[in-house]
gemmi code that builds the backbone of each chain (N, CA, C; Angstrom):
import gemmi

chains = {
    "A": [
        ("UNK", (51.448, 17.494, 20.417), (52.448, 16.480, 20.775), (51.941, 15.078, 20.441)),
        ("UNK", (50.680, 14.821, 20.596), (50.228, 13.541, 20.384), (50.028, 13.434, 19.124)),
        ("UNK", (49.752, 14.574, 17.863), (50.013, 13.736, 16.709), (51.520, 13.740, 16.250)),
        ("UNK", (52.479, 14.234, 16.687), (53.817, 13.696, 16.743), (54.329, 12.292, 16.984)),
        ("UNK", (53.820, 12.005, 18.000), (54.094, 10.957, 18.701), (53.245, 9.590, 17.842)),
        ("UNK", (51.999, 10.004, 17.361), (51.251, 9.394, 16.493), (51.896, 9.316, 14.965)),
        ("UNK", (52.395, 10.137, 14.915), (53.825, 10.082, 13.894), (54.872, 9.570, 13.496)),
        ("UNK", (55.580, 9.406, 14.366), (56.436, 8.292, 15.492), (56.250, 6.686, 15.368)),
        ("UNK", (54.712, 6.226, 15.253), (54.258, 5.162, 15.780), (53.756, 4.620, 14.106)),
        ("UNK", (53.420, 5.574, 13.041), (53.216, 5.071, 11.960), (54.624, 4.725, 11.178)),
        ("UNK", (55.207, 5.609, 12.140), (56.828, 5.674, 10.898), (57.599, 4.415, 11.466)),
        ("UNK", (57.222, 3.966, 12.539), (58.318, 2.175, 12.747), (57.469, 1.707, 11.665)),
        ("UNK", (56.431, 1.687, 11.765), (55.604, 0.605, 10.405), (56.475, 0.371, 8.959)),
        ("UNK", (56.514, 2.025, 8.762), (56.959, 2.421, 7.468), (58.528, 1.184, 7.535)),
        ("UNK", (59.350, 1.775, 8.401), (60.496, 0.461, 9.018), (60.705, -0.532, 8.899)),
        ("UNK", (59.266, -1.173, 9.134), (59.720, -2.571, 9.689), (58.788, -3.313, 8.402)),
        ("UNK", (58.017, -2.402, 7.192), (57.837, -2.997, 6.144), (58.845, -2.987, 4.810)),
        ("UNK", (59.145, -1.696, 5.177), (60.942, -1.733, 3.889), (61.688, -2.379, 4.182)),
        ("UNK", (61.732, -3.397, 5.943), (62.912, -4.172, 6.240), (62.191, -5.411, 5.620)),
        ("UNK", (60.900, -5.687, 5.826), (60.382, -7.133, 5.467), (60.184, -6.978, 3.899)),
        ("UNK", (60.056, -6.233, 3.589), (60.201, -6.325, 2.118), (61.419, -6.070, 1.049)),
        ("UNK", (62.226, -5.304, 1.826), (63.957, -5.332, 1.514), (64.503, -6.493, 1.087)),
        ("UNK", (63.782, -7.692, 1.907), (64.538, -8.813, 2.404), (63.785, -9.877, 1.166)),
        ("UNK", (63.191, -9.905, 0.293), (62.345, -10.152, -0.516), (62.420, -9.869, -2.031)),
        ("UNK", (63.497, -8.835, -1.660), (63.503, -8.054, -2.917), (64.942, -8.631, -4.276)),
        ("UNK", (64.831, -8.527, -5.486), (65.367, -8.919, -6.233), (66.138, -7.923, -7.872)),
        ("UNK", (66.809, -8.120, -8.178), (67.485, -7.223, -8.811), (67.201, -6.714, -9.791)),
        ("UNK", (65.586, -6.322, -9.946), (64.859, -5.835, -11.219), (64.193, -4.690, -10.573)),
        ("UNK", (63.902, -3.825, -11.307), (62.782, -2.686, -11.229), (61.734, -3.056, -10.848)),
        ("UNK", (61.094, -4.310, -11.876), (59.431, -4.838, -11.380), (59.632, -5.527, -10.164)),
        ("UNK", (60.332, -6.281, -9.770), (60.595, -6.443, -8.115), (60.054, -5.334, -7.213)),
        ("UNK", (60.571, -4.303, -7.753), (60.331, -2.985, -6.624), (59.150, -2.431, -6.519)),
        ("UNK", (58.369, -2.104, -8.008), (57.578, -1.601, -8.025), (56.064, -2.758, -7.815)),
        ("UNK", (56.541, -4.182, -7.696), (55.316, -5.081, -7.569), (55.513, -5.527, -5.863)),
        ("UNK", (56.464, -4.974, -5.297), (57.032, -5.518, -3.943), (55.733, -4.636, -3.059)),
        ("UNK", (54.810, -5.664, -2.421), (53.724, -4.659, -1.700), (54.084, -4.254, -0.568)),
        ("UNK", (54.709, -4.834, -0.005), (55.349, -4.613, 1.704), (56.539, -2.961, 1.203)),
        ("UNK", (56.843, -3.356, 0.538), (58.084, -1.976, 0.364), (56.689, -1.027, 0.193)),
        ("UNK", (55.940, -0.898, -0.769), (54.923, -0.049, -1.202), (54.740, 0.622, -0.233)),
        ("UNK", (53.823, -0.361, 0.949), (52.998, -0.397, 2.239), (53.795, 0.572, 2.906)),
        ("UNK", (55.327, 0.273, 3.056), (56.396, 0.885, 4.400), (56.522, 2.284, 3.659)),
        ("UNK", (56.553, 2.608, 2.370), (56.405, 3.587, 2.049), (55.385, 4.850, 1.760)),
        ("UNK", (53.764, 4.376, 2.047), (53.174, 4.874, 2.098), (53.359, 4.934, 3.767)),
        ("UNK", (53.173, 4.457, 4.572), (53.163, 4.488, 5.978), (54.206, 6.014, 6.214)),
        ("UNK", (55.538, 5.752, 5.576), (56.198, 6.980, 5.637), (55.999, 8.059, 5.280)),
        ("UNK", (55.058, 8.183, 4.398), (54.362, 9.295, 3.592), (53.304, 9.876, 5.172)),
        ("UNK", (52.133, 8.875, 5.313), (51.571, 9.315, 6.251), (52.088, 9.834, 7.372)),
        ("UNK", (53.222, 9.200, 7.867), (53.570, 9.725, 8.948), (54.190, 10.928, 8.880)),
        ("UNK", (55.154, 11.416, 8.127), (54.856, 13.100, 7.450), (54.115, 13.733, 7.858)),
        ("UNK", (52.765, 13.435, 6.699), (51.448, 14.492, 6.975), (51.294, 14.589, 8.529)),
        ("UNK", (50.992, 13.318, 9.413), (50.743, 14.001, 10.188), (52.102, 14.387, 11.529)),
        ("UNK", (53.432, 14.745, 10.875), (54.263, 15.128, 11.805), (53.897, 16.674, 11.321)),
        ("UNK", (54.030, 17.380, 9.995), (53.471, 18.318, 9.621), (52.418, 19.227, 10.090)),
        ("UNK", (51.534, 18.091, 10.569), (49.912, 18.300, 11.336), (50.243, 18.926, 12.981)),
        ("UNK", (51.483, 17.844, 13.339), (51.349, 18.149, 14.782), (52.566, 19.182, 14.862)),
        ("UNK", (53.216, 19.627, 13.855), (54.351, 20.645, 14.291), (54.252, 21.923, 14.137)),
        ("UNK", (52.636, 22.381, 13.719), (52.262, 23.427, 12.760), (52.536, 24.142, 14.267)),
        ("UNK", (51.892, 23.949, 15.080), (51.664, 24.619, 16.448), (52.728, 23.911, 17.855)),
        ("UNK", (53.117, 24.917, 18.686), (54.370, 24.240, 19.573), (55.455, 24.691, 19.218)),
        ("UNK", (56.380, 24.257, 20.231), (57.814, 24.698, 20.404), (58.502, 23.410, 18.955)),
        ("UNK", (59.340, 23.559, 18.433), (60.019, 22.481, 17.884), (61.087, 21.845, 18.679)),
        ("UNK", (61.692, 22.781, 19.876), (62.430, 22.108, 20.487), (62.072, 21.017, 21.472)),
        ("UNK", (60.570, 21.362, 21.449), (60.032, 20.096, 22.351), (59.241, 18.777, 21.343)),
        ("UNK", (59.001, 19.326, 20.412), (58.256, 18.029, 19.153), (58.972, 17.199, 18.265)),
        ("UNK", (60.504, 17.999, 18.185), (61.192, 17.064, 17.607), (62.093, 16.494, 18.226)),
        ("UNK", (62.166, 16.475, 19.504), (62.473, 15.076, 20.637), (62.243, 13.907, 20.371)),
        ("UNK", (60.563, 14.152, 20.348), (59.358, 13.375, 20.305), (59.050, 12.239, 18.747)),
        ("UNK", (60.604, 12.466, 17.763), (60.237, 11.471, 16.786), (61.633, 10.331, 17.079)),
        ("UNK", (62.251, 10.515, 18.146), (62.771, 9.602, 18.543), (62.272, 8.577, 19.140)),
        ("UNK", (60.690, 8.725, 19.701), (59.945, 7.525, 19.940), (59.653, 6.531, 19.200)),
        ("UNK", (59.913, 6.378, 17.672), (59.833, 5.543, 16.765), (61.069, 4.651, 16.979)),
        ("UNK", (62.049, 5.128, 17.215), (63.031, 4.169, 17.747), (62.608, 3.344, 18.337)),
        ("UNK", (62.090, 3.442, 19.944), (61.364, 2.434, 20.722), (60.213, 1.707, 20.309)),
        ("UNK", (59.954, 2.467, 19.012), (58.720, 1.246, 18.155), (59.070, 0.565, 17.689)),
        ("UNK", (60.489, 0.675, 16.795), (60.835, 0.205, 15.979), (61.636, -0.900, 16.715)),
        ("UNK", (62.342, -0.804, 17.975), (62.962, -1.812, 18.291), (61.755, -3.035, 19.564)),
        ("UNK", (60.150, -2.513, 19.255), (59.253, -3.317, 19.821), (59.105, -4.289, 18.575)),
        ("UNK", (59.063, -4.150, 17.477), (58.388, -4.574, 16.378), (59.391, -5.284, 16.247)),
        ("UNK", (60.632, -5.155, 15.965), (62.099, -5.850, 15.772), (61.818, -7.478, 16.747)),
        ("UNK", (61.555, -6.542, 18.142), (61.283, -7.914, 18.760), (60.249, -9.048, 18.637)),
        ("UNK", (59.477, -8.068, 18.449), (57.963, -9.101, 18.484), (57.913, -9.713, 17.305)),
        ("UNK", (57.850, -8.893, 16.069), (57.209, -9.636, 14.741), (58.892, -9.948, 13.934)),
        ("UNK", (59.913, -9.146, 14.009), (60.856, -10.134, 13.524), (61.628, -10.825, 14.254)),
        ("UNK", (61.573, -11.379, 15.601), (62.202, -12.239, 16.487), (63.647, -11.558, 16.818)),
        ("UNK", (63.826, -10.677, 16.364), (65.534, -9.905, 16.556), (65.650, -10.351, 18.466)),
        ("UNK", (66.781, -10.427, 19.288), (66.466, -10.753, 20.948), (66.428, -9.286, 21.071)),
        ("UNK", (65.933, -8.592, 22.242), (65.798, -7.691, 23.078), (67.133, -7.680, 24.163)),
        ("UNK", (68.393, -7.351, 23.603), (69.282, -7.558, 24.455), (69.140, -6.518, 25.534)),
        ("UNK", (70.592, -6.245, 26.637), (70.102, -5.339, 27.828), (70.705, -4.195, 27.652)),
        ("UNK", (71.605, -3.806, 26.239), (72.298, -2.644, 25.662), (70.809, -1.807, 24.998)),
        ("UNK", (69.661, -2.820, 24.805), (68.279, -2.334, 24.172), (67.712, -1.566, 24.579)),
        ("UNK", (67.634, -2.757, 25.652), (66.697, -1.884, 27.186), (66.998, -0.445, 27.215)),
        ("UNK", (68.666, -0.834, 27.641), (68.879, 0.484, 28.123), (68.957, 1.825, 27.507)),
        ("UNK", (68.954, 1.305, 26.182), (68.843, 3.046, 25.151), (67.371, 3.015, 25.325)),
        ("UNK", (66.369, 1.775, 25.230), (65.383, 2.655, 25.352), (64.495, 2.745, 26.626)),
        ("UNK", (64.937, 2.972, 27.792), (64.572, 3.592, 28.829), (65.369, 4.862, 28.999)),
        ("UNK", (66.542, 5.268, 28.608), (67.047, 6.475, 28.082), (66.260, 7.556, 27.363)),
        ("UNK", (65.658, 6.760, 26.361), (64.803, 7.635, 25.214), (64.023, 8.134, 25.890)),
        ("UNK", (63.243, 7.196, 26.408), (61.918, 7.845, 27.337), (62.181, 8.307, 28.467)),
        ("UNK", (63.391, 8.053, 29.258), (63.293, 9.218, 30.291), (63.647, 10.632, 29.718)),
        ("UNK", (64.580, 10.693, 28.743), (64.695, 11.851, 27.718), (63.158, 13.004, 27.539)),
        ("UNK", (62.695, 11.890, 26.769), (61.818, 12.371, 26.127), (60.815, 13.155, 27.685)),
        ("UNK", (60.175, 12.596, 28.781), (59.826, 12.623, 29.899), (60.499, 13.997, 30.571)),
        ("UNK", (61.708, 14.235, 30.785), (62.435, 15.322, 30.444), (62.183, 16.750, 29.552)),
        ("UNK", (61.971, 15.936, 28.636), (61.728, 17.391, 27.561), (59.976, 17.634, 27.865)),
        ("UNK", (59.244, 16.741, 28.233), (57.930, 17.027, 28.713), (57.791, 18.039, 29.800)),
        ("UNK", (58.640, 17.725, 30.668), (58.666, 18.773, 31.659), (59.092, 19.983, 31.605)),
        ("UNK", (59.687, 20.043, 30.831), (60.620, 21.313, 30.061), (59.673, 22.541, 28.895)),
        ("UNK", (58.704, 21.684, 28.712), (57.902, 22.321, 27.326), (56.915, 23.367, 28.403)),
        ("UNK", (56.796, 24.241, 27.639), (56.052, 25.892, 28.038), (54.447, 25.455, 28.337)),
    ],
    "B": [
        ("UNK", (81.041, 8.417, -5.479), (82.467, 9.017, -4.636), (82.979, 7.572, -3.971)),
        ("UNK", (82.061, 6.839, -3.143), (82.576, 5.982, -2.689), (83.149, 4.662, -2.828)),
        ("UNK", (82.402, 5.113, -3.970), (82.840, 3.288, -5.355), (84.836, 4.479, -6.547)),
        ("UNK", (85.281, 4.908, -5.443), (86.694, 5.491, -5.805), (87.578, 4.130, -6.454)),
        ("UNK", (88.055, 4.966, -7.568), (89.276, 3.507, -8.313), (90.004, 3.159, -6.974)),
        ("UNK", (90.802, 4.143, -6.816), (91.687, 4.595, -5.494), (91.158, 4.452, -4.483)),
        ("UNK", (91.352, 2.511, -4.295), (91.141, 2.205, -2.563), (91.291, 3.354, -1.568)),
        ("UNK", (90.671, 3.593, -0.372), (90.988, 4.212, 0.789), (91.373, 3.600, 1.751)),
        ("UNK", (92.260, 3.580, 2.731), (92.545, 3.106, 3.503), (91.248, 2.954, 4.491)),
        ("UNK", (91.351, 2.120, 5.849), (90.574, 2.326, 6.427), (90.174, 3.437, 7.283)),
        ("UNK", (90.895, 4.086, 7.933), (91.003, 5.287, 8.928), (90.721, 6.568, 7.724)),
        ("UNK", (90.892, 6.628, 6.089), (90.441, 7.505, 5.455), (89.198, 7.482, 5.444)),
        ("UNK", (88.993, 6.114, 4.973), (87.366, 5.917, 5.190), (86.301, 6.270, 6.083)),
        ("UNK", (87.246, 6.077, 7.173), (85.766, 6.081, 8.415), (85.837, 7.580, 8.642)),
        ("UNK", (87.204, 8.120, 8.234), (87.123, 9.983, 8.196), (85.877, 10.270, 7.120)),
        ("UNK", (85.849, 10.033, 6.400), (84.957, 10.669, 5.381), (83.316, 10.341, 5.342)),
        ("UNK", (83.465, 8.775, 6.076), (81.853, 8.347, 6.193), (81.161, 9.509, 8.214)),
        ("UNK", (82.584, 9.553, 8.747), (82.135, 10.407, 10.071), (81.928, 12.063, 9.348)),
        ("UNK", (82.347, 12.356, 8.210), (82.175, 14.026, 8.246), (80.414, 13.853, 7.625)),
        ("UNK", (80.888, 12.858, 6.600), (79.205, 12.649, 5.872), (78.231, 12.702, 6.470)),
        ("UNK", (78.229, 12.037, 7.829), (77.594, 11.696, 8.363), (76.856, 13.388, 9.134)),
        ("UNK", (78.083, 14.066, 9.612), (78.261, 15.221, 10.312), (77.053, 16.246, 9.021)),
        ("UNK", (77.245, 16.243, 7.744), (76.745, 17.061, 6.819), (75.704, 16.861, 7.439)),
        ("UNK", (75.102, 15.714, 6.972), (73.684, 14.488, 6.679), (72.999, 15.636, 8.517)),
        ("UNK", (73.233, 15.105, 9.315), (73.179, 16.043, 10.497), (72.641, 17.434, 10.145)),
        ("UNK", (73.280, 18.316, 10.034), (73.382, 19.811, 10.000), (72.274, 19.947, 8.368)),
        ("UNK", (72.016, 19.208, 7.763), (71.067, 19.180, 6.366), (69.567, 18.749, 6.854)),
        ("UNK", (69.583, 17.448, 8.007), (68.610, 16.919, 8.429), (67.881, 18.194, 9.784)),
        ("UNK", (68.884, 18.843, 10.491), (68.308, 19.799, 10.847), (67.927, 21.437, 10.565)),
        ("UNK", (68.159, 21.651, 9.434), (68.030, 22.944, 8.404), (66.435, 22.026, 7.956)),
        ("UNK", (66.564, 20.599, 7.535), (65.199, 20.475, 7.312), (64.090, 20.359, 8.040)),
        ("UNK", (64.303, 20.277, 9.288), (63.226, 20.477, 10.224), (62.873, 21.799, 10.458)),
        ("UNK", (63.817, 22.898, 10.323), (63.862, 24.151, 10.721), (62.448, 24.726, 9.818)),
        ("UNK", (62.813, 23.823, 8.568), (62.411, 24.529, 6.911), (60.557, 24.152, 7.189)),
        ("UNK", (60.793, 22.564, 7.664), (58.921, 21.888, 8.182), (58.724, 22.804, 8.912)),
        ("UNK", (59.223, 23.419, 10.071), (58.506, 24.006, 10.858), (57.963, 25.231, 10.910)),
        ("UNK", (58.598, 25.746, 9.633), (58.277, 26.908, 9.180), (57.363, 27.082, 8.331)),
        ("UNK", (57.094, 25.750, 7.418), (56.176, 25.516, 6.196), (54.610, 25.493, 7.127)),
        ("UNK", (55.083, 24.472, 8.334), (53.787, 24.345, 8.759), (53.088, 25.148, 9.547)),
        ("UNK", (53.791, 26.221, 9.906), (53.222, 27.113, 10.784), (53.084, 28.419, 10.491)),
        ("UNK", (52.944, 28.129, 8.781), (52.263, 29.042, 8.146), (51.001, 28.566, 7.368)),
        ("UNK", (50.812, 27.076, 7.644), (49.589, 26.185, 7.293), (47.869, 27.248, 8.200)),
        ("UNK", (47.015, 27.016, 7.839), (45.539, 27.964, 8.217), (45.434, 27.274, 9.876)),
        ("UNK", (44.595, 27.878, 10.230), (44.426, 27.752, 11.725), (44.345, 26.090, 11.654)),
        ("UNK", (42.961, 25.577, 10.906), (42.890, 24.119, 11.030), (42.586, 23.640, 9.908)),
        ("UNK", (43.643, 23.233, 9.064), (44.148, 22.364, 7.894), (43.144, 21.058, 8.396)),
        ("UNK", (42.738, 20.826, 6.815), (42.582, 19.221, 7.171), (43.827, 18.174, 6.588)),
        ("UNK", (43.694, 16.977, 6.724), (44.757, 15.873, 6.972), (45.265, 16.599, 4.918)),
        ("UNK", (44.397, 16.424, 4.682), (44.323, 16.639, 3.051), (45.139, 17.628, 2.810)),
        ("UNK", (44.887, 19.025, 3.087), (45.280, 20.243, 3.200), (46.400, 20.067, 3.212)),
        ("UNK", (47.377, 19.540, 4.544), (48.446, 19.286, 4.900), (48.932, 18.459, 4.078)),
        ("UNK", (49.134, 17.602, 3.195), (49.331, 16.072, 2.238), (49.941, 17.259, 1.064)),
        ("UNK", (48.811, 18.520, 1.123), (48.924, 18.951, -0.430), (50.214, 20.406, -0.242)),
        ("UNK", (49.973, 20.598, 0.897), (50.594, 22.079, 1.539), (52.125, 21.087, 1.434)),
        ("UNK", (52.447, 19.786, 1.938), (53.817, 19.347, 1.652), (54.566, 19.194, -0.004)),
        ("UNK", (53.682, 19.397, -0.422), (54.336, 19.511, -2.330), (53.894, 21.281, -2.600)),
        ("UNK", (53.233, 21.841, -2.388), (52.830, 23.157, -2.899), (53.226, 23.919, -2.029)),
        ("UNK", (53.554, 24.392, -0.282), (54.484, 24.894, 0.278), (56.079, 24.897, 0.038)),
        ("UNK", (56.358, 26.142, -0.947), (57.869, 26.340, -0.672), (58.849, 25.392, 0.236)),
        ("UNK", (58.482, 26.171, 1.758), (59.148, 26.133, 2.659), (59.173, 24.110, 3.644)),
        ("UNK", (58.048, 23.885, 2.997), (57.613, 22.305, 3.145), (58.492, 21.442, 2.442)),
        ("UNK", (58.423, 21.570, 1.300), (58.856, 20.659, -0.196), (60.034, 21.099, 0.201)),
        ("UNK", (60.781, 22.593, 0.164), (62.821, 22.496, 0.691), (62.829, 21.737, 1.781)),
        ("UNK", (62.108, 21.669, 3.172), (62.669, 20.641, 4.243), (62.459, 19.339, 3.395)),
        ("UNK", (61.628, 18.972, 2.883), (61.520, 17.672, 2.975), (62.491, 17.099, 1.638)),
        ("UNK", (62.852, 18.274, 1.053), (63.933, 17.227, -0.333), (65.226, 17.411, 0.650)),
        ("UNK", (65.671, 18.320, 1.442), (66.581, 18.650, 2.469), (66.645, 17.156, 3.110)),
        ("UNK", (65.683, 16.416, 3.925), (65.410, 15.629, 4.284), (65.933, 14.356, 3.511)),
        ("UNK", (64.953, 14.398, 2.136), (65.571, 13.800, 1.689), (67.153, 13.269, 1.450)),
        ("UNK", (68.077, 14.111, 0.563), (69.057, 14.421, 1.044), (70.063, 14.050, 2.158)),
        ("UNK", (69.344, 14.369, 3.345), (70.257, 13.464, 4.207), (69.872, 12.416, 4.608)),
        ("UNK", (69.005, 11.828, 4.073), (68.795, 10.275, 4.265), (69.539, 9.709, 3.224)),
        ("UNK", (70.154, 10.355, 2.118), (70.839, 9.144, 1.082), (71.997, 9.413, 1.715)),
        ("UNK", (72.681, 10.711, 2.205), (73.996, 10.742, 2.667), (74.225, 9.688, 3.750)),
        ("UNK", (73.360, 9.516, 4.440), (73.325, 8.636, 5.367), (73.649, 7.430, 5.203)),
        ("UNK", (72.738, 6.988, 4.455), (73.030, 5.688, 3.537), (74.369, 5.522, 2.988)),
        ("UNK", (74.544, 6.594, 2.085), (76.036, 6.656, 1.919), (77.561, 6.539, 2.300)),
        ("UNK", (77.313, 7.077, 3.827), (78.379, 6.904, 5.244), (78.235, 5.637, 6.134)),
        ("UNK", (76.728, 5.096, 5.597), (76.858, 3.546, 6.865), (76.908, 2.781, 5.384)),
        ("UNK", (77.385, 2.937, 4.364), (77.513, 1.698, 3.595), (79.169, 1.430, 3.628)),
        ("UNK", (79.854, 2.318, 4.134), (81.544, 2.001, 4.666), (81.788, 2.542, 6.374)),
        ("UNK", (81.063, 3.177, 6.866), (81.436, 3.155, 7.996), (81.149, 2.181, 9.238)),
        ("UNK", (81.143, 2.782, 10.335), (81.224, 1.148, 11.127), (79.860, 2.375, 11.686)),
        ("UNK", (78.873, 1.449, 11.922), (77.647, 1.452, 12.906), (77.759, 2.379, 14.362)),
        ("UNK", (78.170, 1.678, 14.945), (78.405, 2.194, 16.267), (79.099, 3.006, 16.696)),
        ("UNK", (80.046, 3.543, 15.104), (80.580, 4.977, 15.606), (79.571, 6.181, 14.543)),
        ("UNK", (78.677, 5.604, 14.106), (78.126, 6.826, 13.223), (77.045, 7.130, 13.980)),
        ("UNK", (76.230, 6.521, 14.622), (75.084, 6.188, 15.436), (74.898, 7.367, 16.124)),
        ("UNK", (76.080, 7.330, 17.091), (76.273, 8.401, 17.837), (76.291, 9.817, 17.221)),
        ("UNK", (77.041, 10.182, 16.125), (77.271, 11.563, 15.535), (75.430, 11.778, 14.732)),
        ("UNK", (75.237, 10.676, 14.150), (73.921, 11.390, 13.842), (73.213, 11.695, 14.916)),
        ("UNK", (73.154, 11.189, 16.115), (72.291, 11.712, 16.895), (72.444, 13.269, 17.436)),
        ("UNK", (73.554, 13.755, 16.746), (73.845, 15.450, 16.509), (72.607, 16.329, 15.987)),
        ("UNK", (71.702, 15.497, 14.940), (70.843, 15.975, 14.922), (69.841, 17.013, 15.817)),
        ("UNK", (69.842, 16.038, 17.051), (68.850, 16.191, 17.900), (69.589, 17.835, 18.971)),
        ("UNK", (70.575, 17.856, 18.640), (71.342, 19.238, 19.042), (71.775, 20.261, 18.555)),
        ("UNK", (71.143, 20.102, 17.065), (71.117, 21.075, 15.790), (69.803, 21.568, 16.161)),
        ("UNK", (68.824, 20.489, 16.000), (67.512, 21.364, 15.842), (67.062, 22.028, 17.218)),
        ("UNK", (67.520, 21.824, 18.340), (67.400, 22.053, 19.875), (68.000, 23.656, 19.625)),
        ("UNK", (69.447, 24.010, 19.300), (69.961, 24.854, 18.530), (69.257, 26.219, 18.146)),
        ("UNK", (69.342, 25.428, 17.220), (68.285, 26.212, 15.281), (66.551, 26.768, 16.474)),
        ("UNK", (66.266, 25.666, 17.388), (65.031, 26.211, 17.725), (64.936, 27.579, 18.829)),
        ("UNK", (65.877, 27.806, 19.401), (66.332, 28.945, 20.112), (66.822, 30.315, 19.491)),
        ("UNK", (67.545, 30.042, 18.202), (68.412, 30.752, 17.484), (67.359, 31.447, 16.410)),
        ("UNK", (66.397, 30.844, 15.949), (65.549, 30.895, 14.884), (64.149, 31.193, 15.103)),
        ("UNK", (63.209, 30.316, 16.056), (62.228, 30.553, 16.707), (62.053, 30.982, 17.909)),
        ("UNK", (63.193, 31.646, 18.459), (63.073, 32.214, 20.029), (62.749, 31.315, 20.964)),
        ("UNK", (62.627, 30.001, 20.995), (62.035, 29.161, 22.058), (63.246, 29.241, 23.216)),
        ("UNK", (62.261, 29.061, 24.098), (63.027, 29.071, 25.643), (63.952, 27.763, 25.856)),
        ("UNK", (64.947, 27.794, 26.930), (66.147, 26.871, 27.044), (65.588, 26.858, 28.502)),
        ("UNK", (65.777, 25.531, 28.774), (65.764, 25.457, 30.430), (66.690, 23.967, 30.424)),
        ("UNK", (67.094, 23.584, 31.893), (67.422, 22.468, 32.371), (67.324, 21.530, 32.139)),
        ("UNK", (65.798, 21.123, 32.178), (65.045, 20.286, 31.645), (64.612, 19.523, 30.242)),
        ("UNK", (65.002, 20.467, 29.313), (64.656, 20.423, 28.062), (66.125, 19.847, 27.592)),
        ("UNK", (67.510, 20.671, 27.965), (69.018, 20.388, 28.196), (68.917, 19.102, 28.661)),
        ("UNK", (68.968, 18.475, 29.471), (68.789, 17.048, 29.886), (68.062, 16.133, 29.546)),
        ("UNK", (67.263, 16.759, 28.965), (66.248, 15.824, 27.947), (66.761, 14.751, 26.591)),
        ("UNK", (67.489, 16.199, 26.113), (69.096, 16.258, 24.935), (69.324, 15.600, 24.950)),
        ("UNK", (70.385, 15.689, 26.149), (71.536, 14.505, 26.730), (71.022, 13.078, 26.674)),
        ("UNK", (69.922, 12.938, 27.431), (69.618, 11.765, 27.921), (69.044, 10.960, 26.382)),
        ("UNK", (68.390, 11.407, 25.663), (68.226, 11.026, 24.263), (69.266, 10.648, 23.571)),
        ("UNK", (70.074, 11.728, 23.333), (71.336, 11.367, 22.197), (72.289, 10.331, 22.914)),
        ("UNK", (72.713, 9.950, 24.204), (73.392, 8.853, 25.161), (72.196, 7.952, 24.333)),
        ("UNK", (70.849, 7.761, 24.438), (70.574, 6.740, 24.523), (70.618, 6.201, 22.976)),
        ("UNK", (70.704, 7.383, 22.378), (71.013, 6.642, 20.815), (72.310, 6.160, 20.328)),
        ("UNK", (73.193, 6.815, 21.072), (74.772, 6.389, 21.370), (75.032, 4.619, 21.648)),
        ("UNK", (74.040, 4.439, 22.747), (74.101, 3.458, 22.961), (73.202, 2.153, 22.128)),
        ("UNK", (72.094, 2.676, 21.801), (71.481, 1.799, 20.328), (72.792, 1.546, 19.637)),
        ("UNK", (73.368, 2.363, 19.544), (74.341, 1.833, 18.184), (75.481, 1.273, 18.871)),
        ("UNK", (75.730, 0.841, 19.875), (76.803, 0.216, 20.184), (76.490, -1.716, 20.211)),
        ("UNK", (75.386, -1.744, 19.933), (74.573, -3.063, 19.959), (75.846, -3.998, 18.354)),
    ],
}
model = gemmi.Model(1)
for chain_id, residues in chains.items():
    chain = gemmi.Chain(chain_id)
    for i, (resn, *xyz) in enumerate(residues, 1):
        res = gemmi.Residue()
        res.name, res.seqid = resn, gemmi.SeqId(i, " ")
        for name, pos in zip(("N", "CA", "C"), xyz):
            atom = gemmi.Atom()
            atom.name, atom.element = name, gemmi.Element(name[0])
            atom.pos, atom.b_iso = gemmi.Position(*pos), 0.0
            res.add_atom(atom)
        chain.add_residue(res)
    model.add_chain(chain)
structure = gemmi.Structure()
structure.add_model(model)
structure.setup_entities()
């Protein structure tokens, strides 16, 4: 479960560098392929793969793939912090949802 | 398809970006079904490497993950005309496909807990997208 969740936590990266580098980007090929932040968010997504792969080999799936909805709540930490997006209270509340969810399916797993 | 000569109305539209969306769903969880099968035929203890290489040279790895693929462009495809906050919700169907598929396919146990777990997830992604 924890390299799931460690999974989870590389893949907002992957996110929140295709968004900062999305935003950068220009209407050529060499744009894309010289764009390092897109690169970066895309290797990040790569990694986080391997190791969702890593952590799903063993376990229930109905309890590990809960568990990549926690990138959501990364992704909307990072939103706040490093791109200033506000933290409204419609935020909050999906993500104290997620995690009581997820908290839920913890208790639930064999 | 979506760049059509033949404007769509709007209510055609958001029909066709909500079924897309519905595919993208039921494709995204056939591909988890497909990972979980690739990987748990991976050796007792793969290294990080092993696993990197088992995702292009596993069959059952490489179909989830172009599967995957796949419904991430459909996706793309249905929120580039549909409205946000009503697609939000249906993809989070996902999370009740593979809950599903994991009972139906891998025998895993159903309890209360795990059921409410569901719920309380897909509401809360319901509500992400109403932002």
């Amino acid at each position: 479960m924890a390299w799931v969740m460690g999974a989870s936590f590389f893949g907002s990266f992957g996110a929140l560098f295709l968004k900062i580098g999305a935003g950068k980007l220009q209407r050529n090929l060499l744009s894309v392929i010289t764009n390092w932040r897109l690169l970066l968010g895309i290797a990040f997504y790569l990694f986080s793969s391997v190791l969702f792969v890593f952590g799903v080999r063993r376990g229930e799936l109905s309890v590990l793939y809960p568990m990549v909805a926690l990138g959501s709540v990364w992704t909307l930490l990072w939103s706040w912090l490093i791109l200033g997006e506000p933290l409204t209270r419609p935020k909050l509340v999906a993500l104290g949802m997620i995690l009581c969810g997820m908290a839920l399916i913890g208790m639930g797993a064999r | 398809m979506s760049t059509s000569t033949v404007p769509l109305n709007d209510s055609a539209q958001q029909r066709r970006s909500f079924l897309l969306v519905v595919c993208c769903t039921l494709i995204g969880a056939a591909a988890q079904v497909l990972i979980k099968k690739g990987a748990g035929a991976l050796g007792a203890n793969p290294t990080m490497l092993q696993t990197a290489l088992a995702m292009v040279l596993t069959p059952a790895l490489f179909a989830g993950y172009s599967l995957y693929g796949i419904s991430t462009i459909l996706l793309v495809l249905a929120l580039r005309h549909g409205q946000l906050s009503l697609l939000y919700p249906v993809f989070a169907m996902t999370y009740v496909w593979v809950t599903i598929l994991s009972v139906a396919v891998f025998h895993e146990s159903m309890n209360p807990y795990k059921l409410a777990g569901i719920v309380t997830i897909v509401a809360g992604i319901a509500v992400l997208g109403r932002e």
